[in-house]
N, C-alpha and C positions, 0 to 999 in steps of 0.2 A: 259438550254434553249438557250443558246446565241451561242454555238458551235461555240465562237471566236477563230483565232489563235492570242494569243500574247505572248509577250514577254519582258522580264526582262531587257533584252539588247541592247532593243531602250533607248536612253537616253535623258531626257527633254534638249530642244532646247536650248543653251543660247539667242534668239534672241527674244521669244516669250513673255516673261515680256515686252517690251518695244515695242515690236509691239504692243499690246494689251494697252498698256498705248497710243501711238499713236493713235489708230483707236480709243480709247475710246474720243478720238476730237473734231472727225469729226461728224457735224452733222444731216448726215445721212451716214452711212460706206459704203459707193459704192467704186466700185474698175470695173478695168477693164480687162476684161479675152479675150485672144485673146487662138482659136483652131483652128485646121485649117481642110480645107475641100477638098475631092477629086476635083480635076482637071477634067474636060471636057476631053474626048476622043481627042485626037489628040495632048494634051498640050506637053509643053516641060519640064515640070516639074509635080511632081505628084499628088502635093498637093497646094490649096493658103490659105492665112491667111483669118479669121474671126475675129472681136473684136466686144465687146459690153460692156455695164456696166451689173453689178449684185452690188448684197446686200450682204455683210459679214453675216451670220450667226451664228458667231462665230464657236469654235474648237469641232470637231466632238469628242462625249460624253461628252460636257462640255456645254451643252443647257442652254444658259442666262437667268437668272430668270425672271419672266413675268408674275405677278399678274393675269392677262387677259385670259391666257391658262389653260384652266380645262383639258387638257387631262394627263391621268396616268402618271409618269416619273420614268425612270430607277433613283434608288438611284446612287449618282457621286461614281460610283464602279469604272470606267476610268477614264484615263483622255489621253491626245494629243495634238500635233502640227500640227493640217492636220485641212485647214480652210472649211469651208463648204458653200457651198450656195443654195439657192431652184431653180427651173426652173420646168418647162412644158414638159412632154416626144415629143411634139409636137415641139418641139422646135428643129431649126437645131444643136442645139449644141451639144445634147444628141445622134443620129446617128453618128455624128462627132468624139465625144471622144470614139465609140464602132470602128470607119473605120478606124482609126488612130493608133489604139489599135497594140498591137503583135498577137492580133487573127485573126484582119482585120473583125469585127462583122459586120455584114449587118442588113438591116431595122428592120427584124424581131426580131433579139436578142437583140436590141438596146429597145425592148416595156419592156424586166425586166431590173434584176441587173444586172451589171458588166463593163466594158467600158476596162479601163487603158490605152487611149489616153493621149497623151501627151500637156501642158496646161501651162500656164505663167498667174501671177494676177500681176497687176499695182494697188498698192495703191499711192497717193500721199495727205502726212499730210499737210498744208499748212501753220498751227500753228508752227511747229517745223522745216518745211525747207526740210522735209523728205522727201524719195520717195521709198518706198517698192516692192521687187520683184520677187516673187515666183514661180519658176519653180518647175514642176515636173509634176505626171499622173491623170489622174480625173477616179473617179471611180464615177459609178451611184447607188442608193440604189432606188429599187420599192418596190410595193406592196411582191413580189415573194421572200422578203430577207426571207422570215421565216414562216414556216408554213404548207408549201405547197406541203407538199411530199417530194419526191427524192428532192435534189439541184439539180437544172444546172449546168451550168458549169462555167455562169458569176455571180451563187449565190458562187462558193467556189470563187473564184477570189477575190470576193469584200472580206469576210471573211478572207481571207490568206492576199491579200497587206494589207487591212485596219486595219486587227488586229494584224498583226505583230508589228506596230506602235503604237499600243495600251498600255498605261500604268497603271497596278492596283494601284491604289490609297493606299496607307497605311492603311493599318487596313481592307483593305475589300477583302481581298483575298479570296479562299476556296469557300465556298457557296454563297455567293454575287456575287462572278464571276457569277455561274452559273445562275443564277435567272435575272442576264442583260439580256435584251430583245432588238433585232436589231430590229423588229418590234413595239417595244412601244418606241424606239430611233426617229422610223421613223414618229411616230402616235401625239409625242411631238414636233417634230420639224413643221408640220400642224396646232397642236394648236397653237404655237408661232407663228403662222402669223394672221392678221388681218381678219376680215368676208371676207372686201373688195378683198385683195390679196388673200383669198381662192375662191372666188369668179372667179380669175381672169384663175381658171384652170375649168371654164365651160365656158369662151371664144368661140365665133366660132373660127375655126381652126385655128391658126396665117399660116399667107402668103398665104392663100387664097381669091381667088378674092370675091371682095363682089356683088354678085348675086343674090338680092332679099333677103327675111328676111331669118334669120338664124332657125331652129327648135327651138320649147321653151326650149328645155333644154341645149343649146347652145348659152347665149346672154350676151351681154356686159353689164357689173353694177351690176352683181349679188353681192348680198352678203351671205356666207355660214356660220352657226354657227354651223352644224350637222358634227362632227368631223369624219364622215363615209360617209360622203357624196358620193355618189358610182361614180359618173363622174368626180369631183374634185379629189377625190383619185385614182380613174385612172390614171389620168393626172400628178400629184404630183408625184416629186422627191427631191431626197437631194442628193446634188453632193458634192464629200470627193476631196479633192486636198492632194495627199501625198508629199512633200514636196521633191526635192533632192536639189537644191539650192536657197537660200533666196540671195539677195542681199536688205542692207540697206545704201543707199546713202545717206549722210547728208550733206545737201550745207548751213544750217542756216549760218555762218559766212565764206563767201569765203577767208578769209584768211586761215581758219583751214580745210577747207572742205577734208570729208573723204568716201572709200566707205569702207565697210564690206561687204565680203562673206564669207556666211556658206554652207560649203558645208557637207552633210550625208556623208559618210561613209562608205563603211563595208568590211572591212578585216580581212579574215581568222579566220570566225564567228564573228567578234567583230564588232559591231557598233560604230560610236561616229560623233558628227558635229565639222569639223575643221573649223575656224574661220582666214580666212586670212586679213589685211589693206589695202587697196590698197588707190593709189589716184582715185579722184571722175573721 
């Protein structure tokens, strides 16, 4: 069912225990994601930056347990280093990481899966001194990851980066693979948000003018408990960050302050994350 590509030879991050003990801090796990966005006709450059905050949602197939969420969940048959977060296909970000992309995707292919724009996360711990820094490509998951016929072409995209990164879990190889669902991946990640925040993808349009009332099925405050909700899940996405270099800067004690960069890897089929010192 899952028709992942992964593989053996991604190797777990050394940096991802201790991030995850970080963010586990903070509280509420915002971070800030800067993409960047076509340039105006005439520019002298091609692209300018964008930033905003988002919400961690934790590591893509390792969906944080959540007493509140009744929808179905893939048994933890993966696992990964690729952080996730939700957004609004309506949202400039999502056009952003498809134009930015190596395919150069436009409005239209930007409404399913696929992106591989390129993307930087800022966390900063304030407990520990930290400051977290994740570069790498953003991939989009829609409705159209799974089910729907033929794939496209930004549904094998998101399947081939995403799940090359992908780790089988011990003990759940073989038939458990196979029975993983990218679509009940995507249907659990919706549960895990709140009525209010599912709510917030029947919105009128964001960065539209506000012009009289919006249609009823378009209004601010909603709250959504119908895990199928057909305008909300329109709307709903879950965005995969793959990972090529982490930097973790540690200033707790300016006498000792250090930075760490990991950088991915991959030579002559091999993967691995090198781990350089540097100063802050």
């Amino acid at each position: 069912m899952s028709t992942t590509t992964h593989t053996q030879s991604s190797p777990p991050a050394p940096w991802k225990t201790t991030f995850l003990e970080h963010v586990s801090k903070l509280p509420s796990p915002e971070f800030v994601l800067s993409t960047v966005h076509p340039a105006p006709k005439g520019s002298v450059v091609p692209y300018l930056p964008r930033v905003r905050y988002c919400i961690f949602r934790g590591m893509w197939a390792e969906l944080p347990e959540n007493k509140h969420n009744d929808a179905p969940q893939n048994e933890r048959v993966y696992e990964s280093d690729m952080p996730t977060f939700t957004s609004d296909v309506r949202m400039q970000k999502i056009p952003e990481i498809f134009a930015s992309s190596a395919g150069h995707g436009d409005e239209g292919q930007s409404q399913g899966s696929g992106g591989g724009g390129p993307v930087e996360a800022v966390f900063w711990i304030k407990d520990v001194g930290t400051q977290w820094r994740i570069r790498g490509t953003a991939y989009v998951v829609g409705q159209d990851i799974e089910g729907g016929g033929e794939e496209s072409s930004g549904v094998r995209t998101v399947k081939s980066a995403v799940g090359g990164r992908m780790r089988s879990v011990q003990g759940m190889e073989g038939e458990k693979e196979k029975e993983w669902s990218w679509n009940k991946e995507l249907t659990a990640h919706f549960g895990n948000c709140s009525p209010g925040m599912r709510g917030s993808w029947k919105n009128p349009p964001p960065g539209t003018p506000v012009t009289g009332e919006p249609d009823k099925e378009h209004q601010l405050g909603q709250k959504v408990t119908d895990l199928e909700d057909p305008i909300a899940r329109e709307n709903f996405r879950v965005v995969i960050i793959k990972p090529d270099v982490v930097e973790q800067t540690d200033i707790s004690d300016p006498a000792t302050s250090r930075r760490y960069k990991h950088s991915f890897i991959t030579e002559n089929g091999k993967s691995e994350w090198k781990t350089e010192e540097l100063w802050p």
